[in-house]
Biopython code that builds the backbone (N, CA, C, O; Angstrom):
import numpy as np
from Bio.PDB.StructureBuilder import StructureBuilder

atoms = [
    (1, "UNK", "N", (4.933, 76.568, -129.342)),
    (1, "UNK", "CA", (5.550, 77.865, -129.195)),
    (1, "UNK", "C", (5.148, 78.442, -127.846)),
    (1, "UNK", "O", (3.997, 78.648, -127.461)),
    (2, "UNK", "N", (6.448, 78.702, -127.094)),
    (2, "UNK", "CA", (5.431, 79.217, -125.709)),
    (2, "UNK", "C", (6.828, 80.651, -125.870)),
    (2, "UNK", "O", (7.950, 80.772, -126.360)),
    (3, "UNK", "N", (5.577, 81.690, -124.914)),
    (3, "UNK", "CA", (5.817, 83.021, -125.009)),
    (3, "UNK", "C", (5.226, 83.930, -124.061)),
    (3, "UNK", "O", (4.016, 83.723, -123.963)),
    (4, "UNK", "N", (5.654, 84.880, -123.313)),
    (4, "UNK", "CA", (5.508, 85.683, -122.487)),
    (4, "UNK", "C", (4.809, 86.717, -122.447)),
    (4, "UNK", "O", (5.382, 87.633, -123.037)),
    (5, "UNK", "N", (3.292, 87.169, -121.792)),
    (5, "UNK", "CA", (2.220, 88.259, -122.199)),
    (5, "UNK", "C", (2.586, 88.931, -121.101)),
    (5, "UNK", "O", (3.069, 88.529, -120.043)),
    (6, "UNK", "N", (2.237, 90.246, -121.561)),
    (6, "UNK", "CA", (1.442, 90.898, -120.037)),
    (6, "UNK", "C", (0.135, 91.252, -120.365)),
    (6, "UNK", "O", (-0.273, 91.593, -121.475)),
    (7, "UNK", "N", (-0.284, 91.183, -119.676)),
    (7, "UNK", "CA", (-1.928, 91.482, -119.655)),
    (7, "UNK", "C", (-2.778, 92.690, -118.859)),
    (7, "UNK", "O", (-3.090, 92.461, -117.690)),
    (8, "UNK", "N", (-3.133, 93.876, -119.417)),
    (8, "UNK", "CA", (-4.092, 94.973, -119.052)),
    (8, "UNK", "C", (-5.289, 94.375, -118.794)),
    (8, "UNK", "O", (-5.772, 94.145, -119.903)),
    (9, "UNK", "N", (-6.145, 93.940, -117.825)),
    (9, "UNK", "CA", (-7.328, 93.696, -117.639)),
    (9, "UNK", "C", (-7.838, 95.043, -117.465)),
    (9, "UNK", "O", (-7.120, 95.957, -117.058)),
    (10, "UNK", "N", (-9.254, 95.209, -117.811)),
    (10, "UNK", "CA", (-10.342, 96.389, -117.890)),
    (10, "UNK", "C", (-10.050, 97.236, -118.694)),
    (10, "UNK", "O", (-10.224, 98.406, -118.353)),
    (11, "UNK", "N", (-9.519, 96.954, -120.000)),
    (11, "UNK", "CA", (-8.914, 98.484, -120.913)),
    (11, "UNK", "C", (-10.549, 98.200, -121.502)),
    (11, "UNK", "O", (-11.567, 97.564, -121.226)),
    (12, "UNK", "N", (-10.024, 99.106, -122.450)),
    (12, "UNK", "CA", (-11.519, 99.982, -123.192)),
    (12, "UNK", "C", (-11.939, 99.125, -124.470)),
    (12, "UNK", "O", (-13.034, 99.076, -125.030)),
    (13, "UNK", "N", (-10.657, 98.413, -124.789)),
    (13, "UNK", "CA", (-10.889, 97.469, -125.924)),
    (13, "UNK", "C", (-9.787, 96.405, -126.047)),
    (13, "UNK", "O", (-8.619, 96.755, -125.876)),
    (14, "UNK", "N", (-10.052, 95.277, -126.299)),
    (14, "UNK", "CA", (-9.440, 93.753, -126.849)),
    (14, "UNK", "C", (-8.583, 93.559, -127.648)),
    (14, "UNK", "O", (-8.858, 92.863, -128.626)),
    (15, "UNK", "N", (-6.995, 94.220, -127.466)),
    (15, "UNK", "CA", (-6.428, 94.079, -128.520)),
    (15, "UNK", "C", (-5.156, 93.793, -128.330)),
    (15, "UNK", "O", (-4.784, 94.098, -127.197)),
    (16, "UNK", "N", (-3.999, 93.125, -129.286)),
    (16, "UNK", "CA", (-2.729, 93.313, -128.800)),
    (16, "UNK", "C", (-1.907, 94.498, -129.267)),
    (16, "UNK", "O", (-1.565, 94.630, -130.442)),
    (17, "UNK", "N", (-1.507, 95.621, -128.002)),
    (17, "UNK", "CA", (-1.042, 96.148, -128.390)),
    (17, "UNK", "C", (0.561, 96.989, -128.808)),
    (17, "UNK", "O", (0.980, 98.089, -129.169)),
    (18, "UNK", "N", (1.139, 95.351, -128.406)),
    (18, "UNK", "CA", (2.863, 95.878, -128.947)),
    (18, "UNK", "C", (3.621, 94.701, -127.720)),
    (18, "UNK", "O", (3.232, 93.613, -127.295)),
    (19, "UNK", "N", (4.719, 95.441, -127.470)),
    (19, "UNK", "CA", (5.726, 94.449, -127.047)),
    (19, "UNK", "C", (6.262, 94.997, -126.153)),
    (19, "UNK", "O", (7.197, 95.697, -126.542)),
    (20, "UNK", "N", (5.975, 95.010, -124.294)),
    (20, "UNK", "CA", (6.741, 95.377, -123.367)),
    (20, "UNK", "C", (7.970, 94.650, -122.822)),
    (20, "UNK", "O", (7.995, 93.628, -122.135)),
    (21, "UNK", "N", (8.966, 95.376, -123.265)),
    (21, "UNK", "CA", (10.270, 94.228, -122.800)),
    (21, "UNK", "C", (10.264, 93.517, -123.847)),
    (21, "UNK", "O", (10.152, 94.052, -124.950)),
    (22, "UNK", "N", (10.409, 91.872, -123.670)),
    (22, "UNK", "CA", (10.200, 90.774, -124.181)),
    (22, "UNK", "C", (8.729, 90.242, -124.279)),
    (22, "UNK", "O", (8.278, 89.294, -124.923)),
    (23, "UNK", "N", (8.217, 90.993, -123.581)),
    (23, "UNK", "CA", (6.638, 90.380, -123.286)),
    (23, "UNK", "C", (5.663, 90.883, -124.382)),
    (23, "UNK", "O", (5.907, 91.975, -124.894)),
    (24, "UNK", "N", (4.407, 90.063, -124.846)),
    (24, "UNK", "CA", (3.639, 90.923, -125.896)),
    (24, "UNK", "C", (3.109, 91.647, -125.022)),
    (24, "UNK", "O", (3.270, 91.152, -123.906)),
    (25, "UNK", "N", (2.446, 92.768, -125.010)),
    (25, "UNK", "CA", (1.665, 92.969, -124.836)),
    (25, "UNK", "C", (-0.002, 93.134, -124.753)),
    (25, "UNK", "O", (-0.237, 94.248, -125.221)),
    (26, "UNK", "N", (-1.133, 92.555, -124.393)),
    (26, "UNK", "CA", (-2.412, 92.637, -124.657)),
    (26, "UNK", "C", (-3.097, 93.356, -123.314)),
    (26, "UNK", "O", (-2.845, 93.224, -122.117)),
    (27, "UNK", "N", (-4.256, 94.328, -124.161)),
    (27, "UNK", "CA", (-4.847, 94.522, -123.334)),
    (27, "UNK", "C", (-6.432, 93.997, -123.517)),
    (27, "UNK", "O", (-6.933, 93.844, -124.631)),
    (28, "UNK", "N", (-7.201, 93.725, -122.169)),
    (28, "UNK", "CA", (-8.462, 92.975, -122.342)),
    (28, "UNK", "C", (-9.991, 94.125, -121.533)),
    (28, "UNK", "O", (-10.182, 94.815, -120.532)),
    (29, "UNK", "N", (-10.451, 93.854, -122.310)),
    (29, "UNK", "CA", (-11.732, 94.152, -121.408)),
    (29, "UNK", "C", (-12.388, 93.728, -120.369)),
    (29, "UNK", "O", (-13.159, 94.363, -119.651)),
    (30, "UNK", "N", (-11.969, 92.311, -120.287)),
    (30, "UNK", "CA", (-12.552, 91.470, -119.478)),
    (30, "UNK", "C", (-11.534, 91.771, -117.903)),
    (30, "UNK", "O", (-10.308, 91.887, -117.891)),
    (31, "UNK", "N", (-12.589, 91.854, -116.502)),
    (31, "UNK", "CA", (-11.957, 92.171, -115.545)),
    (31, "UNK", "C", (-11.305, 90.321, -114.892)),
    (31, "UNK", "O", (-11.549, 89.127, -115.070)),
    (32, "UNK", "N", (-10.372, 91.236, -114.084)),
    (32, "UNK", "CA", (-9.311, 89.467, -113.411)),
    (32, "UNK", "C", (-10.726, 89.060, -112.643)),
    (32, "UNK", "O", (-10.984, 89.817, -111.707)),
    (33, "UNK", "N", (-11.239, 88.493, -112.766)),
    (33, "UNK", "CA", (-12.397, 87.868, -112.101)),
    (33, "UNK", "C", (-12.797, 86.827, -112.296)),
    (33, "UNK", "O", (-13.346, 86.557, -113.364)),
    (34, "UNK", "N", (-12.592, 85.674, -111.029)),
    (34, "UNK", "CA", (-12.996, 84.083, -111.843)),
    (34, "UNK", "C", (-12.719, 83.785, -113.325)),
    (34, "UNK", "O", (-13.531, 83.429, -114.178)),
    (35, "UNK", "N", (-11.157, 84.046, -113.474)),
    (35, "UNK", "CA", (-11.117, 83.154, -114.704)),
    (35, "UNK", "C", (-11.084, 84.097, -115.705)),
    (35, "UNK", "O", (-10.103, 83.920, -116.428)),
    (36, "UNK", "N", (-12.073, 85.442, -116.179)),
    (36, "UNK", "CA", (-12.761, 86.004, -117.033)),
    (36, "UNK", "C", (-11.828, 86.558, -118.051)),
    (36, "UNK", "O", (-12.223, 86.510, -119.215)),
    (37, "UNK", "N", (-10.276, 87.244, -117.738)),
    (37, "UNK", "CA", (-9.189, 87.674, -118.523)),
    (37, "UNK", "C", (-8.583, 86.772, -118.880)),
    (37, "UNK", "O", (-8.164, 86.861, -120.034)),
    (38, "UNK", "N", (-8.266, 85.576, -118.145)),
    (38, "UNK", "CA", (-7.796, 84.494, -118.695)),
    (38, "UNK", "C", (-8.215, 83.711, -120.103)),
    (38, "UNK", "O", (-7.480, 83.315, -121.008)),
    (39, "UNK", "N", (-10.086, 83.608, -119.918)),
    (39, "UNK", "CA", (-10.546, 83.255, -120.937)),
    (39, "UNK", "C", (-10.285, 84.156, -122.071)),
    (39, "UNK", "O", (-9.534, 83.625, -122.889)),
    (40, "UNK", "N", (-10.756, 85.648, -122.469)),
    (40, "UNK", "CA", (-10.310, 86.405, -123.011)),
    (40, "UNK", "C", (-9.269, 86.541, -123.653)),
    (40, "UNK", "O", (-9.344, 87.289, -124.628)),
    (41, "UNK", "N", (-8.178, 86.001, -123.407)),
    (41, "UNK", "CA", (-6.839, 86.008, -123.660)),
    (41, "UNK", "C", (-6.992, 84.666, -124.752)),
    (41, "UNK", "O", (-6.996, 84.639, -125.983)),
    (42, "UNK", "N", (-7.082, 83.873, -124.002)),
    (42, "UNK", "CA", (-7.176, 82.517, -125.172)),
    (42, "UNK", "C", (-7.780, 82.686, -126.326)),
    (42, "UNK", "O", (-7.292, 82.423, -127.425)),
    (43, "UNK", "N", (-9.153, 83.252, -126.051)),
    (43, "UNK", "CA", (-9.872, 83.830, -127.388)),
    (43, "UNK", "C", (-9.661, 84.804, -128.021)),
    (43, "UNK", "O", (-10.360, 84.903, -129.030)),
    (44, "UNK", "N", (-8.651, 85.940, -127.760)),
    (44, "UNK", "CA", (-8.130, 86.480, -128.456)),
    (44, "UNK", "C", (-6.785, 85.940, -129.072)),
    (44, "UNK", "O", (-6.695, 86.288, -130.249)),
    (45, "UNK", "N", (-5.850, 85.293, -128.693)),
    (45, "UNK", "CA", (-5.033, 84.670, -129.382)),
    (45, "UNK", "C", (-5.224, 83.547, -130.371)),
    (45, "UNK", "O", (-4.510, 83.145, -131.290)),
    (46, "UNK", "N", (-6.451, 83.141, -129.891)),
    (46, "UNK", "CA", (-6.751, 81.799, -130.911)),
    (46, "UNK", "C", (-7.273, 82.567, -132.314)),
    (46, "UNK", "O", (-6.931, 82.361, -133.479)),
    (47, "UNK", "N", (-8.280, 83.579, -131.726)),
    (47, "UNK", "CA", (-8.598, 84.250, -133.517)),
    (47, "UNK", "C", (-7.313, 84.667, -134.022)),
    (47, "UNK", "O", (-6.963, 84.204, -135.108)),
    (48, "UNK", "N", (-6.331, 85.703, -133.232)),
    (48, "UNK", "CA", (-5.115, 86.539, -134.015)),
    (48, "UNK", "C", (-4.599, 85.030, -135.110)),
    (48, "UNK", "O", (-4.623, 85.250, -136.321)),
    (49, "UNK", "N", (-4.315, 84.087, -134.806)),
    (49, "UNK", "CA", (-3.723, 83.306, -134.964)),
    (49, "UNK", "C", (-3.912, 82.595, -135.832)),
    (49, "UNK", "O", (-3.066, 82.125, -136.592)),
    (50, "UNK", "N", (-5.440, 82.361, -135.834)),
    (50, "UNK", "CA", (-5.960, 81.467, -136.665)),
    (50, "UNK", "C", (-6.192, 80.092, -135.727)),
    (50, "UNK", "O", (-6.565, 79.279, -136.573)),
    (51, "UNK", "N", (-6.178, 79.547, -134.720)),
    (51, "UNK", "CA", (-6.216, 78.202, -134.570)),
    (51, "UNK", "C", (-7.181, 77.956, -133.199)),
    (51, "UNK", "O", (-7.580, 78.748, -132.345)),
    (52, "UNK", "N", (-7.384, 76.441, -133.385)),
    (52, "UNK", "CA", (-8.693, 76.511, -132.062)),
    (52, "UNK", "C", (-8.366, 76.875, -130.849)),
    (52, "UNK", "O", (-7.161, 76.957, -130.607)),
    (53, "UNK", "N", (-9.238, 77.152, -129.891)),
    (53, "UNK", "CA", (-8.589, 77.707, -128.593)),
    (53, "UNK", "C", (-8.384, 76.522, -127.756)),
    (53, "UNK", "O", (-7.817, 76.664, -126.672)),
    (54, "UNK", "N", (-8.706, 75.592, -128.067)),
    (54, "UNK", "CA", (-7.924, 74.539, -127.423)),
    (54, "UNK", "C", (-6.623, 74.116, -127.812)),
    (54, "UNK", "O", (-6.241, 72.999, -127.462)),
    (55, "UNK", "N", (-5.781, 74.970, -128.594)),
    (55, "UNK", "CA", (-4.644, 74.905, -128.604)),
    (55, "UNK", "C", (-3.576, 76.243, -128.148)),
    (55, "UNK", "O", (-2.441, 76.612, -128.450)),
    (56, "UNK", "N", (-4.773, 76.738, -127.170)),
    (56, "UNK", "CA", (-3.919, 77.960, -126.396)),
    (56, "UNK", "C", (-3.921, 77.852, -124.855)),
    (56, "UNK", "O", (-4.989, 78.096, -124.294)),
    (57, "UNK", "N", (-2.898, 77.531, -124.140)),
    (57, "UNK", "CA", (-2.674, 77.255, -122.592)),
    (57, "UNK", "C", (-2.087, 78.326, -122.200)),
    (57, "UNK", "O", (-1.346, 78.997, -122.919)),
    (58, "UNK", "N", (-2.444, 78.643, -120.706)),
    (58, "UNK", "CA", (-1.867, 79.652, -120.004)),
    (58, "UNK", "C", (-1.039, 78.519, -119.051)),
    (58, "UNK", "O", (-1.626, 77.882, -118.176)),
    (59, "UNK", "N", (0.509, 78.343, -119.360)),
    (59, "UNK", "CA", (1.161, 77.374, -118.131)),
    (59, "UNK", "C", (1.726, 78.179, -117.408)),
    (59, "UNK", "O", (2.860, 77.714, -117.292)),
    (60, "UNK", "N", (1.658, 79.337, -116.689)),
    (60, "UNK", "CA", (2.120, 80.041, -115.914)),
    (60, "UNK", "C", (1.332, 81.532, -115.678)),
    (60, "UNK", "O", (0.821, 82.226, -116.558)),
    (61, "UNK", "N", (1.388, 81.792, -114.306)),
    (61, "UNK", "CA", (0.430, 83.389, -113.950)),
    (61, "UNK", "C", (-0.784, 83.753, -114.227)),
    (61, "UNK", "O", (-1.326, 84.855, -114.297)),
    (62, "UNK", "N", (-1.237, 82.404, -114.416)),
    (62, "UNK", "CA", (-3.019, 82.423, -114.105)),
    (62, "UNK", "C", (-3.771, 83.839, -113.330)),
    (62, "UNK", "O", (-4.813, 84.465, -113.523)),
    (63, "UNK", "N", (-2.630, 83.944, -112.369)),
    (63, "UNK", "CA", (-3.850, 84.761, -111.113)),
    (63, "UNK", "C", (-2.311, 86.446, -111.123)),
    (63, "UNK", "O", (-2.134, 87.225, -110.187)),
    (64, "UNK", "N", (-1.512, 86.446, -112.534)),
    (64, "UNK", "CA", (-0.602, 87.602, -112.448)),
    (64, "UNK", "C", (-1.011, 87.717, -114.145)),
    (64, "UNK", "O", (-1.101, 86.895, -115.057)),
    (65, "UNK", "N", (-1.233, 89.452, -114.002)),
    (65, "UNK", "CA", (-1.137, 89.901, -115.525)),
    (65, "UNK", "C", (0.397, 89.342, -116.413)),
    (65, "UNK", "O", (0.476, 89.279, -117.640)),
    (66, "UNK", "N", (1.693, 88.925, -115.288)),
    (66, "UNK", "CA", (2.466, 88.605, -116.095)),
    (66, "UNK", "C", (2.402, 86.949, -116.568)),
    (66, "UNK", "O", (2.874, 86.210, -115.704)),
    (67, "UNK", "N", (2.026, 86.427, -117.483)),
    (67, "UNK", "CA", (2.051, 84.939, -118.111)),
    (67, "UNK", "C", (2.772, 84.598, -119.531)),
    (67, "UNK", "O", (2.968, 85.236, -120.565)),
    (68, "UNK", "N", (3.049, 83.371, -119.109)),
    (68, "UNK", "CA", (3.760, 82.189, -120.402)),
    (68, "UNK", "C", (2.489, 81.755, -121.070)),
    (68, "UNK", "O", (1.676, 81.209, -120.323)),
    (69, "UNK", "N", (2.236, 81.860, -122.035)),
    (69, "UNK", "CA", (1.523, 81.491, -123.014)),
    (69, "UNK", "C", (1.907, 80.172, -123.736)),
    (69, "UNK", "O", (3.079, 80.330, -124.080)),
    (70, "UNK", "N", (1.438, 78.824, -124.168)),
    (70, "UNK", "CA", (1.727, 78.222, -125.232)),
    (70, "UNK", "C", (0.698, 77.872, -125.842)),
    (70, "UNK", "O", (-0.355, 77.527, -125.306)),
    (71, "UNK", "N", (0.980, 77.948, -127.323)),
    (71, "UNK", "CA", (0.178, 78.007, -128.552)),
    (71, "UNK", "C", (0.509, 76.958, -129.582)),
    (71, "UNK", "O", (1.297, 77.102, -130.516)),
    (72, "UNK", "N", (-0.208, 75.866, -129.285)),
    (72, "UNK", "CA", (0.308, 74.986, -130.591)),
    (72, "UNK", "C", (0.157, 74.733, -132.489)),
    (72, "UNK", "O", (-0.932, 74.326, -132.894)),
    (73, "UNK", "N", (0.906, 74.911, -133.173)),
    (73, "UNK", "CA", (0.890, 74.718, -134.335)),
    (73, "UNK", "C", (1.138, 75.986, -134.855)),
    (73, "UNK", "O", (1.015, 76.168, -136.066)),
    (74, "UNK", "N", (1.526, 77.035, -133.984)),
    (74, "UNK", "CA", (2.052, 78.268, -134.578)),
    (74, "UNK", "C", (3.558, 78.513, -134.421)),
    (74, "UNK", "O", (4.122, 77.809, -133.583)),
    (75, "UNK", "N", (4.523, 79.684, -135.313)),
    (75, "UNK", "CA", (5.896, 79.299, -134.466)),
    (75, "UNK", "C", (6.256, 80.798, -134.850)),
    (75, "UNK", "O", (5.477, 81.548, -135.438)),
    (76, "UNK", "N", (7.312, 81.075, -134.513)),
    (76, "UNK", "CA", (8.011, 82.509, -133.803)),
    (76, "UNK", "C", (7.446, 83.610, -134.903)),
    (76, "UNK", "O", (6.976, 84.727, -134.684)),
    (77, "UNK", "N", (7.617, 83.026, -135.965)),
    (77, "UNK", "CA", (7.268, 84.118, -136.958)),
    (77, "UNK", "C", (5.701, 84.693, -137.426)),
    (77, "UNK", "O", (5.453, 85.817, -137.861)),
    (78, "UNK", "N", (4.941, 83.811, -137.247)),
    (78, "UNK", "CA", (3.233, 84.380, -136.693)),
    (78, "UNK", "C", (3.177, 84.777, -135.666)),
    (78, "UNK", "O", (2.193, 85.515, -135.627)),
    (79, "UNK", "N", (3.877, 84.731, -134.313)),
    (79, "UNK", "CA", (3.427, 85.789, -133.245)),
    (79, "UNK", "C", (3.786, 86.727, -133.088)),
    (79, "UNK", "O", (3.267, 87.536, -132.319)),
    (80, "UNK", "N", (4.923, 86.952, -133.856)),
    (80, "UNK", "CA", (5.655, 88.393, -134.434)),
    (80, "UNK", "C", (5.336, 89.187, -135.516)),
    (80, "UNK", "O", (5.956, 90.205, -135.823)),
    (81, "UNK", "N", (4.054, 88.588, -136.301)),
    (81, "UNK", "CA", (3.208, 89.530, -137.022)),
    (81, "UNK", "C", (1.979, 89.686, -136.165)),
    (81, "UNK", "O", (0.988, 90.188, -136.695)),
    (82, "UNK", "N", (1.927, 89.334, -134.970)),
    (82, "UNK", "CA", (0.747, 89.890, -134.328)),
    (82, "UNK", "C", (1.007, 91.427, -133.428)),
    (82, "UNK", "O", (0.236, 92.223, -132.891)),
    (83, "UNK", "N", (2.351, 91.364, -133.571)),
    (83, "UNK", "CA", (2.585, 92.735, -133.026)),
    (83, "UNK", "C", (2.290, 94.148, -133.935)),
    (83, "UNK", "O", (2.798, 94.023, -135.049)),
    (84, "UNK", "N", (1.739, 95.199, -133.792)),
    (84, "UNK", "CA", (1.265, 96.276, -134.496)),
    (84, "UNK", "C", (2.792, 96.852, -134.866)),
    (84, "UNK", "O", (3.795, 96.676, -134.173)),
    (85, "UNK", "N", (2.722, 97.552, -136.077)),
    (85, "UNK", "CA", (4.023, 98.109, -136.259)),
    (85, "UNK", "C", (3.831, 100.108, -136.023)),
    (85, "UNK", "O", (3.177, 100.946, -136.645)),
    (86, "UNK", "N", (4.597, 100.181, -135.045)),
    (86, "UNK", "CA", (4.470, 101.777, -134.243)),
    (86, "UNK", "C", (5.418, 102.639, -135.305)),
    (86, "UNK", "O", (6.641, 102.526, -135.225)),
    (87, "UNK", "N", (4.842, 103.460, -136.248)),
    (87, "UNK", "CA", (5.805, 104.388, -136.846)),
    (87, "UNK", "C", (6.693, 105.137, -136.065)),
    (87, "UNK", "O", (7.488, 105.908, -136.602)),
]
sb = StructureBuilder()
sb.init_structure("model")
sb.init_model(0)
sb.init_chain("A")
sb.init_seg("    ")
for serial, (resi, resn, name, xyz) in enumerate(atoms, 1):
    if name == "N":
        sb.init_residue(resn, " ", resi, " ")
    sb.init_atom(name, np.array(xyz, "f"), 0.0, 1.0, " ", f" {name:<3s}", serial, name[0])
structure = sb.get_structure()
């Protein structure tokens, strides 16, 4: 399953919080620094998800808050309950 983030580096807390555009949205604590949001990201998607983080790749925008995500062994309908539902 591959899918489109944007990414808040330095927010106040680790969470995903909704859907900009087409893109999920997450924001991280961890600053763009060597790697550090990147990792963050994996480990937060691998817990939401349930699955090891070696089955979460960033194949695109490593070094841009905007990235393609792919996640193996999950499919459209678990990453669409990871979105919060906004009354």
């Amino acid at each position: 399953m591959r899918f489109a983030v944007h990414v808040q580096p330095r927010a106040a807390r680790s969470e995903i919080s909704g859907v900009r555009g087409d893109d999920l949205r997450v924001r991280l604590t961890a600053p763009p620094v060597e790697g550090a949001a990147n990792a963050a990201l994996v480990v937060l998607l691998a817990d939401a998800l349930g699955v090891p983080k070696r089955s979460v790749r960033i194949v695109s925008g490593e070094s841009s808050r905007a990235k393609v995500v792919e996640i193996d062994g999950v499919d459209a309908a678990a990453v669409r309950r990871l979105v919060p539902i906004v009354p």
